[in-house]
Structure formats: structure tokens, C-alpha cells
MARMAR-363321 format. One line per 5 residues: number of its first residue (from 0); their letters; for each residue y, x, z negated of N, C-alpha, C. Coordinates in pm, whole numbers, plus 32768, in hexadecimal, padded with zeros to 4 digits. Each point is the difference from the previous one (the first is absolute). Layout:
NUM> A> Y:X:Z:Y:X:Z:Y:X:Z ~ ...
end
This chain:
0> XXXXX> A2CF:B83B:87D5:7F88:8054:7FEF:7F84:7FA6:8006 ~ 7FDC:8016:805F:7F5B:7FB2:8002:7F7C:8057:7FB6 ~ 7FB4:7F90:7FDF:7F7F:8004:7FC4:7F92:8099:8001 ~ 804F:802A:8096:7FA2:807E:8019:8051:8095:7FA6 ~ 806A:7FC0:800A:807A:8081:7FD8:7FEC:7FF3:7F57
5> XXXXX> 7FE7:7F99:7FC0:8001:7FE3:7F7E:7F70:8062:7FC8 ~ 7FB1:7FB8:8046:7F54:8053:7FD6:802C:809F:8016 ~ 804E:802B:8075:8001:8096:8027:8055:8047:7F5E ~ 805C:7FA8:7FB8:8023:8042:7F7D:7FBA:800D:7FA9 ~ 8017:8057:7FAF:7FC1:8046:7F8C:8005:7FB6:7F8D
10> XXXXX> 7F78:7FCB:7FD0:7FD7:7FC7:7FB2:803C:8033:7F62 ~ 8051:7FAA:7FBE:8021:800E:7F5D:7F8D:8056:7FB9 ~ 8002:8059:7FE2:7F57:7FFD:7F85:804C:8059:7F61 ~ 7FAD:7F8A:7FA1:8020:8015:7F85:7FA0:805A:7F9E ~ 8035:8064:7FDF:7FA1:8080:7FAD:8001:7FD6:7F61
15> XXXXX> 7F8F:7FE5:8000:7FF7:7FD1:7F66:7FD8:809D:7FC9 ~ 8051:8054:7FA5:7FBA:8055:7FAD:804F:8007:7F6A ~ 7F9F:8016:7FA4:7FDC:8017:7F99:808E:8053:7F9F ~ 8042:7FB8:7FA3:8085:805B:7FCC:7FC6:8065:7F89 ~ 8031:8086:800C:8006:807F:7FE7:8028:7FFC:7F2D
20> XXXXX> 8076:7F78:802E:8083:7FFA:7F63:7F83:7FC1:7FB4 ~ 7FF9:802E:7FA1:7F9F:8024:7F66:8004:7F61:7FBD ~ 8095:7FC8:8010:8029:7F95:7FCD:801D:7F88:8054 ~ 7FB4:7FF8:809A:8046:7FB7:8040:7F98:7F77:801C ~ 8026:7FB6:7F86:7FB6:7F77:7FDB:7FDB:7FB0:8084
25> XXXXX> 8092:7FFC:8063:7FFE:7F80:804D:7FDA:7F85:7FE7 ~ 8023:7FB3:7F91:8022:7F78:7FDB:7FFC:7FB2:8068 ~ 807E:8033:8047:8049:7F97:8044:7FA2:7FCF:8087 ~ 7FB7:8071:803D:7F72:8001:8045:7F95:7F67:7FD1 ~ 7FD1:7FFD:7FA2:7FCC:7FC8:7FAC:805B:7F70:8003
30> XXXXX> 8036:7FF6:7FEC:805B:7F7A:7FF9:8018:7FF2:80B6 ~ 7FF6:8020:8034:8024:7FCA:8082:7F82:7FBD:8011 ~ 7F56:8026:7FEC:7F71:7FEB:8014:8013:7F95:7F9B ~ 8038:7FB1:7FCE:7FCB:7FA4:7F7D:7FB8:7FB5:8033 ~ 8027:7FA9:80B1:7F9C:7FB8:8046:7F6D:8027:7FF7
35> XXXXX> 7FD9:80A8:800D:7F8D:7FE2:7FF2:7FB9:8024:7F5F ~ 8074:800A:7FBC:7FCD:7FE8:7F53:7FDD:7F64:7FD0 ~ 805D:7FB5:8043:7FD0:7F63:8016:7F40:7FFB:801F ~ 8022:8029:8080:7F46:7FDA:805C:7FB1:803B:7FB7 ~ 8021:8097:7FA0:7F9D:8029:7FBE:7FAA:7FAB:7F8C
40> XXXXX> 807E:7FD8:7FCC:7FF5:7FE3:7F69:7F99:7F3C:801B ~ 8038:7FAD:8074:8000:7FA0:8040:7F2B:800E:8009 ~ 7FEC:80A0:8050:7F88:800B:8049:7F90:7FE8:7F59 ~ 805F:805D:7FAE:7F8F:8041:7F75:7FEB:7F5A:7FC8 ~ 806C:7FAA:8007:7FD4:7F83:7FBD:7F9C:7FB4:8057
45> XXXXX> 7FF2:7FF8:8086:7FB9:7FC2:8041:7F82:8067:7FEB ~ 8018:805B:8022:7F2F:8043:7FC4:7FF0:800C:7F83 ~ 804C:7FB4:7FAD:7FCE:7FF1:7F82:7FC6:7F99:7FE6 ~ 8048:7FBE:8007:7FC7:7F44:8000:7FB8:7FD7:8078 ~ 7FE6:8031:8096:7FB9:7FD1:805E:7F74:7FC2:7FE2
50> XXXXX> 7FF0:7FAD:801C:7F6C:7FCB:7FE1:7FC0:7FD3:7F92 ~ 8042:8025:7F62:7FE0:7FDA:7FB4:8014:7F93:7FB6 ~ 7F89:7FC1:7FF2:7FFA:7F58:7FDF:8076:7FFB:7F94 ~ 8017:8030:7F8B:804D:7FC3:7F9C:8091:8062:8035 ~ 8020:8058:8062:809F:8021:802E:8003:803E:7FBC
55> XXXXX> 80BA:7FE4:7FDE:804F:804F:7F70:7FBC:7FE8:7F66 ~ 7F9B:7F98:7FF7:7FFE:7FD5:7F94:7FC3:807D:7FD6 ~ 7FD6:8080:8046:7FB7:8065:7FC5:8062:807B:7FA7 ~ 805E:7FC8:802F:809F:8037:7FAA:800F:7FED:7FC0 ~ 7FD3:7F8C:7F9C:7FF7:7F9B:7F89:7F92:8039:7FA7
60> XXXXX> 7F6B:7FB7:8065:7F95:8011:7F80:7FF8:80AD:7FF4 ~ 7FEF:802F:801C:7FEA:80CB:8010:803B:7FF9:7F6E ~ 80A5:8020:7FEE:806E:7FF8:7F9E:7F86:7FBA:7F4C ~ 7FEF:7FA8:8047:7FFD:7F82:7F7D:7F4F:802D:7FDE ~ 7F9D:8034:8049:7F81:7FEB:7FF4:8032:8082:7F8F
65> XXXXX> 803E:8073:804F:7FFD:8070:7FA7:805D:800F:7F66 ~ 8044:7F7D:8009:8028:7FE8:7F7B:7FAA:7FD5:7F75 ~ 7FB7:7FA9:804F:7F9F:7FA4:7FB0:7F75:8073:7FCC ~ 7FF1:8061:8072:7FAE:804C:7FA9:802C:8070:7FB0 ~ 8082:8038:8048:803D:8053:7F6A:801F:7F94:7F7C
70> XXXXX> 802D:7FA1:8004:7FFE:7FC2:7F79:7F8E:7FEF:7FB4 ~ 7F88:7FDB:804E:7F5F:7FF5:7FA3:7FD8:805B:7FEA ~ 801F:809A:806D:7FE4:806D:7FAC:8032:8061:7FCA ~ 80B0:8009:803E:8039:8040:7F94:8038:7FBE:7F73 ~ 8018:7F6B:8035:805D:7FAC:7F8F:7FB3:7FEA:7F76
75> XXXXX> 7F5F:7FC0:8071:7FC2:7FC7:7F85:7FA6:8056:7FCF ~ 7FB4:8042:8050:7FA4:805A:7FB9:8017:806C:7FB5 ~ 803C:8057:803F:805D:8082:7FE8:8053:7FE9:7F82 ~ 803A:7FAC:802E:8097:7FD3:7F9A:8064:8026:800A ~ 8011:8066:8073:8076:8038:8000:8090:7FC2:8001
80> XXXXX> 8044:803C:7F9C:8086:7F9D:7FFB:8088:800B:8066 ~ 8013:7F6D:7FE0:806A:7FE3:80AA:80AD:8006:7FBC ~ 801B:801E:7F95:8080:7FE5:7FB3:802B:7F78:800F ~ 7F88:7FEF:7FA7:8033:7F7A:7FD2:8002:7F75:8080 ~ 7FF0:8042:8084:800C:7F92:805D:7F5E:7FBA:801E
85> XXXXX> 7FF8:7FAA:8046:7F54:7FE1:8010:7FFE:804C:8082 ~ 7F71:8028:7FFD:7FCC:806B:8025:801D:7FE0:8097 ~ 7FDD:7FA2:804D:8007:7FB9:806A:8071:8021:8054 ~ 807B:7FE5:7FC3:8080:7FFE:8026:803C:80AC:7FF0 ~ 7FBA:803A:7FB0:8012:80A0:7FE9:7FCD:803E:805B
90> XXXXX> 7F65:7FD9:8040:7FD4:8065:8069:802E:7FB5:80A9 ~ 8014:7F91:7FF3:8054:7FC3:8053:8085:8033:804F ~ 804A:8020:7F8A:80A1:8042:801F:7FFB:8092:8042 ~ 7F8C:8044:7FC8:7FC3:8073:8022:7FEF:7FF5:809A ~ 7F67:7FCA:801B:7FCF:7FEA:806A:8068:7FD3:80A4
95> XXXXX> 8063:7F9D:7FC2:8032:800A:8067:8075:8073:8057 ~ 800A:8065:7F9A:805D:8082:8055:7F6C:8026:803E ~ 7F9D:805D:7FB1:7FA9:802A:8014:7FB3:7FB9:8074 ~ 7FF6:7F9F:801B:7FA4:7FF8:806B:8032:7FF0:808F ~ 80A8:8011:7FD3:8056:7FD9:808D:7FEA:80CC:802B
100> XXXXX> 8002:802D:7F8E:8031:809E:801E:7F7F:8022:803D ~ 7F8A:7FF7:7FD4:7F7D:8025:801B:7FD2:7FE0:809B ~ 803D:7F71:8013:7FD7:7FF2:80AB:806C:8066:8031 ~ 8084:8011:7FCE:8057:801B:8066:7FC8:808B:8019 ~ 7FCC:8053:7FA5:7FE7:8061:7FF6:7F51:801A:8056
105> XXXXX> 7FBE:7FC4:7FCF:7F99:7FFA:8073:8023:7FE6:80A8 ~ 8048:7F92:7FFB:803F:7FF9:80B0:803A:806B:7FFA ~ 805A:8049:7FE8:8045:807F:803C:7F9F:8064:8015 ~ 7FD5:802A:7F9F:7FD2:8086:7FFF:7FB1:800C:8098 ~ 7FB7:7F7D:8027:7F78:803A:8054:8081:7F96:80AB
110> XXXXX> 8060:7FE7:7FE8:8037:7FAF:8040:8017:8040:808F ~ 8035:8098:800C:8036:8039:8067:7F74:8019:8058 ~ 7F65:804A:7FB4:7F8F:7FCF:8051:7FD9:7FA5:8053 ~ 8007:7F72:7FAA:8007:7F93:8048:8030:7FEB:8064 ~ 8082:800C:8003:8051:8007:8076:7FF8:804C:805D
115> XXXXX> 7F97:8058:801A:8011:805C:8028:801C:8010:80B7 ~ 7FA0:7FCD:8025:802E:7FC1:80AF:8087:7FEB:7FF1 ~ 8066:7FB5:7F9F:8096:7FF5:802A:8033:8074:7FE4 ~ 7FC9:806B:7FC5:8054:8075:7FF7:7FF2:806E:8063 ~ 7F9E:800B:8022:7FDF:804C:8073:8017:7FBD:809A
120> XXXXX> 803D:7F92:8036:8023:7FC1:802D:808C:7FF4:801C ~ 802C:7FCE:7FA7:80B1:7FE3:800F:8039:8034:7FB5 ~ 8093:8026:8004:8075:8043:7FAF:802A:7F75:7FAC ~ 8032:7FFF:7F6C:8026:7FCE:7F9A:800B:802F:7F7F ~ 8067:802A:7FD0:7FFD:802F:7F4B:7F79:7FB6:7FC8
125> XXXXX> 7FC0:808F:7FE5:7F95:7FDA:7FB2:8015:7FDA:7F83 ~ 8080:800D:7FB8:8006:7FA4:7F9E:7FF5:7F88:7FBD ~ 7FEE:7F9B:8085:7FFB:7F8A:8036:7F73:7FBD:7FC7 ~ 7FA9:804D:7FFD:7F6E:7FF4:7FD0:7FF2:7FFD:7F5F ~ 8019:804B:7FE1:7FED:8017:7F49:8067:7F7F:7FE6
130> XXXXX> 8077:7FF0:800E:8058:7FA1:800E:7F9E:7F7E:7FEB ~ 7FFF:7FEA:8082:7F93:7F9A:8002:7F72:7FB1:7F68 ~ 7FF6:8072:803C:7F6F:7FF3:7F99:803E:7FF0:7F66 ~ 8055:8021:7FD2:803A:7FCF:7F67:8050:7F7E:8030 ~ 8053:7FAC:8042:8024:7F85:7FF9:7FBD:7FA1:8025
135> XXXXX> 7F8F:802D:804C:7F8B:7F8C:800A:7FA8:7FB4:7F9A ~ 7FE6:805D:7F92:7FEA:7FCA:7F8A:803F:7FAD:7F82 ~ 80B0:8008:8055:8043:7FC3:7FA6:7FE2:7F72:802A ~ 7FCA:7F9F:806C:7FDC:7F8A:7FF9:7F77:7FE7:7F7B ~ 7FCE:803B:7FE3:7F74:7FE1:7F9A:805E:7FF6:7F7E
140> XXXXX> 8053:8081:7FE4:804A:8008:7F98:803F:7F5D:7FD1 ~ 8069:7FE0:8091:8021:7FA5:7FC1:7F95:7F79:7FBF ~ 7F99:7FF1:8065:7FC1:7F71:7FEA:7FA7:8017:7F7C ~ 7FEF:807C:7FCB:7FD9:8046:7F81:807D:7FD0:7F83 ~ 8068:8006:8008:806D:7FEB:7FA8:7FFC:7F7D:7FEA
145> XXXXX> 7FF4:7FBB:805E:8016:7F7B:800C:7F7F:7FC4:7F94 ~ 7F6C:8023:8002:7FC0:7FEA:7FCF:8036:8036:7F6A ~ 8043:8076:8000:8005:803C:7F4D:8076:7F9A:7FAF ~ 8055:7FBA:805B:8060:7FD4:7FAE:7FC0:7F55:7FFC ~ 7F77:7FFD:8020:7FF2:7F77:8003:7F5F:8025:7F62
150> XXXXX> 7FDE:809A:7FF5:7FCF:8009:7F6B:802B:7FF7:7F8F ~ 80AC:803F:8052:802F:8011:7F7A:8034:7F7E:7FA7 ~ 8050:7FAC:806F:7FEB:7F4F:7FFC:7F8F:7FF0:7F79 ~ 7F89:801C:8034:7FB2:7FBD:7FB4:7FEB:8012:7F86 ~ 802A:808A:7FD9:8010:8039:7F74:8074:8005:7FD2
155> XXXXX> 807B:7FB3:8043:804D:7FDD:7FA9:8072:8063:8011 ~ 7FFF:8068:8053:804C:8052:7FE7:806E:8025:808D ~ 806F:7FFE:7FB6:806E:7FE4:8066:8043:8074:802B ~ 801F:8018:8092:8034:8088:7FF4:8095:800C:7FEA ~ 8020:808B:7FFD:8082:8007:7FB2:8065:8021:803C
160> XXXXX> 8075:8033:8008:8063:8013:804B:7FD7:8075:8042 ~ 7F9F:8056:7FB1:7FF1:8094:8022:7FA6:7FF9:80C3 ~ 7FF6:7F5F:8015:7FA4:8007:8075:804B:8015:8078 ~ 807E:8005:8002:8050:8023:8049:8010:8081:8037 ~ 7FB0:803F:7F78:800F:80BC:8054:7F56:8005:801E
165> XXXXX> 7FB1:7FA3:802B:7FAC:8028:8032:7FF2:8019:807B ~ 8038:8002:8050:8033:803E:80B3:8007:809D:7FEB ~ 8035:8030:7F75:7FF7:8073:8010:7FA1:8053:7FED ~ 7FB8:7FEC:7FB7:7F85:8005:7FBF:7F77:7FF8:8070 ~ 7FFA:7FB0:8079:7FDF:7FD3:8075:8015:805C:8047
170> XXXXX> 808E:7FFA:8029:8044:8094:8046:7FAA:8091:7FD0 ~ 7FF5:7FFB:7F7C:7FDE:8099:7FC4:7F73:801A:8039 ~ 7FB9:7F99:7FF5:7F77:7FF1:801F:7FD8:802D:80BC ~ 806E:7FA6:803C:8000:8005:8089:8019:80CD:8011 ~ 806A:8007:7FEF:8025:808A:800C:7F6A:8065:7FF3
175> XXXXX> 7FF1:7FBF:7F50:7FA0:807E:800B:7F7B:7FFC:8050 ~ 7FF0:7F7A:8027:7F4F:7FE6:8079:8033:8063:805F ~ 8095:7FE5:8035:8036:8042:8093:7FC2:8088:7FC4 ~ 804E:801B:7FC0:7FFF:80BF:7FCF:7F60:8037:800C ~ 7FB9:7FBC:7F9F:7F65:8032:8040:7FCD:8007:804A
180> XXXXX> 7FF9:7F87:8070:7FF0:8021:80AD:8054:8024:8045 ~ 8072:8076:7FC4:805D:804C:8049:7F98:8080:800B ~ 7FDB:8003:7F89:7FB0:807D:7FE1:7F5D:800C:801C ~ 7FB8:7F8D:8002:7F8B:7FF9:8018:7FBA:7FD7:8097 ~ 8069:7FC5:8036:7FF2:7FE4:8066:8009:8066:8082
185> XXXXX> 8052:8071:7FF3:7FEC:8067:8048:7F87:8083:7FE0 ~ 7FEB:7FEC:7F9E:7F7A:8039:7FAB:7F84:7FB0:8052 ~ 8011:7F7B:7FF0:7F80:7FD9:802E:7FEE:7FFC:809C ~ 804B:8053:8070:8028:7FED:8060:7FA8:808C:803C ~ 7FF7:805B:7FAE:7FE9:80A3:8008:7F6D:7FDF:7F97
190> XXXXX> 7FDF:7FC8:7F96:7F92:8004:7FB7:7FCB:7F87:7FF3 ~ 7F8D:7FB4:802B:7FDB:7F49:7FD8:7FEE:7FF5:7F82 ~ 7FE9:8054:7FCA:7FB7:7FEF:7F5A:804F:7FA5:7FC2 ~ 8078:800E:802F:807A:7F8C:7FA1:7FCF:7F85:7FF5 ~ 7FB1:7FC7:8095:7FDC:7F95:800A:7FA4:7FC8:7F94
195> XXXXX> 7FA4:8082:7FF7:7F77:7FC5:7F97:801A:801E:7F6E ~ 804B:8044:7FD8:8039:8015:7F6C:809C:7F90:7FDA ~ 8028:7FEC:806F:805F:7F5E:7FF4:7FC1:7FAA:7F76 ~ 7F7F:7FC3:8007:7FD8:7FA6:7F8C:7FCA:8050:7F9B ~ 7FE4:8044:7FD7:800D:8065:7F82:807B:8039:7FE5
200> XXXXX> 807F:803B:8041:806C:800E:7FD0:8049:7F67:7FD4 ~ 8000:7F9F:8034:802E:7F6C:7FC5:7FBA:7FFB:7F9A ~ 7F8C:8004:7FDC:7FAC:7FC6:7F7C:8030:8075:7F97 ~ 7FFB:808C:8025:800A:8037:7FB7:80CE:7FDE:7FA4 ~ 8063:7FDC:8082:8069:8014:7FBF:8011:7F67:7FE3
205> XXXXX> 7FB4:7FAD:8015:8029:7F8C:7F99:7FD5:7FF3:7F8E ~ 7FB8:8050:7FDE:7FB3:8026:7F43:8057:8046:7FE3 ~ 804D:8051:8032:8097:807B:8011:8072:7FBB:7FAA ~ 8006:7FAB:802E:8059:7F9B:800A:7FEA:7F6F:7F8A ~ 8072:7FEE:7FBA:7FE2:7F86:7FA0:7FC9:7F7E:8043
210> XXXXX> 7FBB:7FCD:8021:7FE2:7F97:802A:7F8F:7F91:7FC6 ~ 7FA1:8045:7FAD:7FD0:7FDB:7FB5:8003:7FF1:7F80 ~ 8072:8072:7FF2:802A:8016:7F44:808F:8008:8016 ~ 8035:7FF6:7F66:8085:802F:8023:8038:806D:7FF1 ~ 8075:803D:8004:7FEE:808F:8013:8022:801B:7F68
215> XXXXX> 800F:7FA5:7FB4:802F:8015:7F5C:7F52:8053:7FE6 ~ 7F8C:7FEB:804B:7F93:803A:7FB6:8011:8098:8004 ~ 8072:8010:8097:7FDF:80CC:7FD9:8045:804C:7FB5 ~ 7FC6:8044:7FAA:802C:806C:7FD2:80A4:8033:7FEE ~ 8047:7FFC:7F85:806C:801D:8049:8024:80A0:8044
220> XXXXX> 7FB5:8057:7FCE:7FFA:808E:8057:7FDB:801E:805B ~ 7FC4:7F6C:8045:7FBA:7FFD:8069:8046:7FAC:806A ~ 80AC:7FC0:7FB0:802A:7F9C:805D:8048:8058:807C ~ 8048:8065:7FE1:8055:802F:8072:7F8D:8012:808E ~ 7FA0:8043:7FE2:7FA4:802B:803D:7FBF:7F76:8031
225> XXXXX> 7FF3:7FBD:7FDC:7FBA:7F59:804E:8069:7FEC:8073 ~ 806D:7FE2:7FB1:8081:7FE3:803B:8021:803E:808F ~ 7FC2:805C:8022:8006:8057:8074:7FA8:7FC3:8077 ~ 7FCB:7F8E:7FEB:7FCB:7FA2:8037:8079:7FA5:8040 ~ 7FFF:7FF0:8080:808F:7FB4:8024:7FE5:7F50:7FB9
230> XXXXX> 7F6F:7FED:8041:7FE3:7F69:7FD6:8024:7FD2:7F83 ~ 8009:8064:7F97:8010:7FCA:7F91:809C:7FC7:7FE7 ~ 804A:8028:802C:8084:7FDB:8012:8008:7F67:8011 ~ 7FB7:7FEC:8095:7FF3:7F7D:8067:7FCE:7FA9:7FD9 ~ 7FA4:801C:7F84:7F8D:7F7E:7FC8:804F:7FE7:7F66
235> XXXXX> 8024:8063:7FE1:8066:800C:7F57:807D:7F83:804C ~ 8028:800F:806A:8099:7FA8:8020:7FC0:7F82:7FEC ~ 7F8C:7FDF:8066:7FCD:7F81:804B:8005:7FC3:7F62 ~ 7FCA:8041:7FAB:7FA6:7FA2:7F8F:80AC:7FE5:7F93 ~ 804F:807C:7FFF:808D:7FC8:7FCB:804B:7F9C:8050
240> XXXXX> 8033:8001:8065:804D:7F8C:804E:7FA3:7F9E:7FED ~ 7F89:7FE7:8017:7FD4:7F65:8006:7FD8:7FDB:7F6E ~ 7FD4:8045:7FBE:7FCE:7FDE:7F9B:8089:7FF6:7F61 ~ 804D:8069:8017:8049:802F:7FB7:7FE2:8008:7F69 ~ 7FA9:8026:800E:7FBF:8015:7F43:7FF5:80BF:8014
245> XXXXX> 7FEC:8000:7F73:7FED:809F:7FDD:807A:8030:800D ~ 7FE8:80AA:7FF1:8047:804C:8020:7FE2:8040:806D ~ 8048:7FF0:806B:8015:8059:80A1:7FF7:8087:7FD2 ~ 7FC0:8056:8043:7FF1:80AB:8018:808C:800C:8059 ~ 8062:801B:7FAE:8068:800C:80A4:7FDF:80B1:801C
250> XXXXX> 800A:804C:7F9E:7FAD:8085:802E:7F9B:8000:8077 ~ 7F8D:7FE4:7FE1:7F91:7FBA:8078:805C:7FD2:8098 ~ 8048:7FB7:7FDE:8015:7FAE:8064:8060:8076:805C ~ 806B:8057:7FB9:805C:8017:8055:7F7C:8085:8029 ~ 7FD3:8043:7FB2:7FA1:806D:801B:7F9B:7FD3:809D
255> XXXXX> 7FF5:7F7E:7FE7:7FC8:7FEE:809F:803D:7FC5:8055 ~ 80C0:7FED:8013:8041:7FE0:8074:8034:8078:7FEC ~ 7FFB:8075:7FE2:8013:8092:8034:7F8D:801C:8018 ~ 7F99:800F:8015:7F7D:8021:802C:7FF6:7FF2:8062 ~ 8004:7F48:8029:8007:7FBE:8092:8031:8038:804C
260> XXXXX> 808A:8016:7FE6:8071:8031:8051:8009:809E:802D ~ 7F97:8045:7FBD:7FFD:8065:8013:7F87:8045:8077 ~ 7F88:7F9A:7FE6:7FB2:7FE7:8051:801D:7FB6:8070 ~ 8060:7FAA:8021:8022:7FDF:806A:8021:805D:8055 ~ 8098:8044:7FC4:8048:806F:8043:7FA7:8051:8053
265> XXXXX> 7FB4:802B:7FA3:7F75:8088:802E:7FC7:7FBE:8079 ~ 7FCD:7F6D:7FDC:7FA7:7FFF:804D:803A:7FC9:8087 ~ 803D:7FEE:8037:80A4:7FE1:8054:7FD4:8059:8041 ~ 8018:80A7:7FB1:8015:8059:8073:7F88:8034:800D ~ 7F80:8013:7FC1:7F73:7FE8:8049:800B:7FE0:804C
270> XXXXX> 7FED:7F68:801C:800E:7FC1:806D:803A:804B:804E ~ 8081:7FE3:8007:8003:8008:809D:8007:80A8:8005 ~ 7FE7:8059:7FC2:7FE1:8079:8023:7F63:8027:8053 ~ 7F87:7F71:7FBC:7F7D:8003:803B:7FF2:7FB2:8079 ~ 807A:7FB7:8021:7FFD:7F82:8056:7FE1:8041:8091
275> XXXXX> 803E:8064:8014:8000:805B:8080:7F6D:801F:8036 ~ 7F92:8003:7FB5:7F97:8013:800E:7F9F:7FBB:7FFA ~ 8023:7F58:7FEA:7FA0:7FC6:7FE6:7FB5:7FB4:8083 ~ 8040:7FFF:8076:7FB7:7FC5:8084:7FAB:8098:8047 ~ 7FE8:8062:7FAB:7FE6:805F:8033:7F73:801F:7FBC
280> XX> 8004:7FD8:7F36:7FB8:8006:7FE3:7FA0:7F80:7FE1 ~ 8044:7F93:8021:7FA8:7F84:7FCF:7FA9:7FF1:807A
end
């Protein structure tokens, strides 16, 4: 068969459409694209750090500037009490779930916009994106840890066996960034406002959230109802595994790895129930 007879056959063509099944995740979709969950995650670190004189080190001071002023003004002025730990190392243990969740959660939400030329453009599980945007922040996280176990060094305080379940605790955190830009991210796709209420919903849920106090200050008729806060779970673990003083909320804690998990699920099938529409409406 020559060259002319080959062109005269009928070209393969592949129909990408949209599944009907209520429940049909496609994972396995998603895992075949990891190559370009690599380039994503690869791209967000290079336009993060591009050009800027001090790099990663902005992964560092950010973390530590905002420690130093919650301690002078919640530690020292305020007074608010840390149980018994120095104040430093209390809003410290805090800060680092919280500020890994807060970017991850800012990159997602407005993430699928961004992208938007690749979505209206080429076929790929849009899952691939929100994905993205929460493991890219796990490079700051770590070079953040690295700095907390070199405070805690300095105050003397050693961590405990319990640091071993901090992966999970990490995990819980990761899950729940995913889960919010499961849900906000197709919201902000159909409405921008997400974009400009993004830094008022963070400020507002890290005052939400123990990070400056401990949660021994609320109320106890008021704890179930705090507790309905997933973070509180995630920042209650961080400060037991590394620190291992007090008494752990395990209430709190399991109350927000059923939360997570529940918000994941949901927001799973958001997704890809809104996914069908988004090179149409972005």
C-alpha cells in the first residue's frame, strides 16, 4: 500500500464527551496526566521565586516575620496564654499547617482561571490543576519546618515520638486545601468575586481557627460548635505530635478528619459534575 492509498483512509478520530454516571470520579484519567501535574507544580515554583533577589528565602522570613509579631502582640501585650509553652514556639506550630493551607487554598481557588488558555485549548482532567496548586506549596512547608525544628532547638525542646504521626496530620491539612478548591474553584469559574473575597475569607478563618490562642480559651458550650471548624483538628495535632504537652482534643481532631473527608467526597463530585462547562464558561 503506498503513501497515496494510506492518506485515501479514514482518519482515527477520538470523541471526548462528558460521563452522564453521578459517581464517575476517573482517577485513573488523572494518574495517567501526572506528567503534566509534574510541569504544573514545577511552573508555580518557578513564578514564584522568578526574579526575586532573596528566592526561597521568602518561604522562611514571611513564616518567622509573622511569628515575631504575633508574639509582641499577642504573647506580650495581650498576654494571651500559650499552655504553658513559650509563646514563639506555640504560634509557630500553628502557623506552619496554616500557612501551607492558606496558599494552597488561595492557589486553587482562582487556579483553573489562570489557566485558562490551557483549558479552552487542550483536553486533560481538569483535576490536574487544583491538584497542582496544593503540592506546590508543600516545598515552602518543608523549608518552613526545617526552620521550626531549628526554634525549637533553641528552646530546648525535643520532639517526641508523637512526631511520627505528623504525615498525617499534613495529609489532613493537604486533603482539606484540595476539598476547598474542589468547591471554590468551579464557583470562581461562573462568579470572580471568589477572587477578591479570597483574602478576607483567609483572615477571617484564621481568627476561626486556634492559632493565636489555644483552643482551651473557648467556652466549653461553645467547643462542639468551634470544633466544626476542620482547621482546628489540623493545628490541635501539629501542636500535640511536636510539642507533646497538654491535653490533645481527640474530639476536635476526629470531628475534623470526618469533616475533611466529607468535603472532599462532595467536592469530587462538584467538580467534575462543573468540569463539563468550564472551557465554555471561562
Amino acid at each position: 500500500m503506498n503513501s497515496t492509498q494510506l492518506n485515501a483512509l479514514p482518519k482515527p478520530i477520538t470523541e471526548i464527551r462528558p460521563s452522564n454516571r453521578f459517581f464517575n470520579l476517573d482517577l485513573a484519567t488523572v494518574f495517567r496526566y501526572r506528567g503534566l501535574l509534574y510541569f504544573l507544580v514545577w511552573r508555580e515554583l518557578k513564578i514564584r521565586y522568578k526574579q526575586a533577589a532573596i528566592g526561597v528565602g521568602w518561604a522562611v522570613i514571611q513564616p518567622v516575620l509573622t511569628v515575631l509579631i504575633f508574639t509582641a502582640v499577642f504573647g506580650h501585650f495581650a498576654r494571651i496564654p500559650s499552655d504553658g509553652i513559650p509563646y514563639p514556639i506555640f504560634a509557630f506550630t500553628a502557623l506552619l499547617p496554616w500557612t501551607y493551607f492558606s496558599e494552597a487554598m488561595r492557589r486553587g481557588a482562582t487556579g483553573l482561571v489562570d489557566d485558562a488558555q490551557l483549558i479552552s485549548k487542550i483536553y486533560f482532567p481538569r483535576l490536574v490543576i487544583p491538584l497542582a496548586m496544593v503540592v506546590a506549596p508543600m516545598f515552602d512547608f518543608l523549608l518552613t519546618f526545617i526552620v521550626l525544628v531549628g526554634v525549637m532547638a533553641w528552646y530546648n525542646i525535643v520532639p517526641t515520638w508523637g512526631t511520627l504521626l505528623l504525615p498525617l496530620f499534613l495529609l489532613q491539612a493537604v486533603i482539606l486545601a484540595l476539598a476547598v478548591d474542589l468547591w471554590l474553584g468551579p464557583i470562581n469559574v461562573r462568579y470572580r468575586d471568589v477572587k477578591h473575597t479570597m483574602p478576607f475569607l483567609i483572615q477571617i478563618w484564621m481568627y476561626a481557627s486556634p492559632v493565636v490562642y489555644p483552643l482551651s480559651m473557648i467556652p466549653e458550650r461553645w467547643r462542639l460548635l468551634y470544633s466544626l471548624n476542620p482547621m482546628v483538628g489540623v493545628i490541635e495535632g501539629f501542636r500535640w505530635v511536636l510539642l507533646g504537652k497538654g491535653n490533645p482534643d481527640f474530639f476536635a481532631m476526629g470531628l475534623s478528619a470526618c469533616l475533611v473527608l466529607l468535603l472532599l467526597f462532595g467536592g469530587l463530585i462538584y467538580f467534575k459534575r462543573m468540569e463539563r462547562f468550564f472551557a465554555d464558561v471561562i
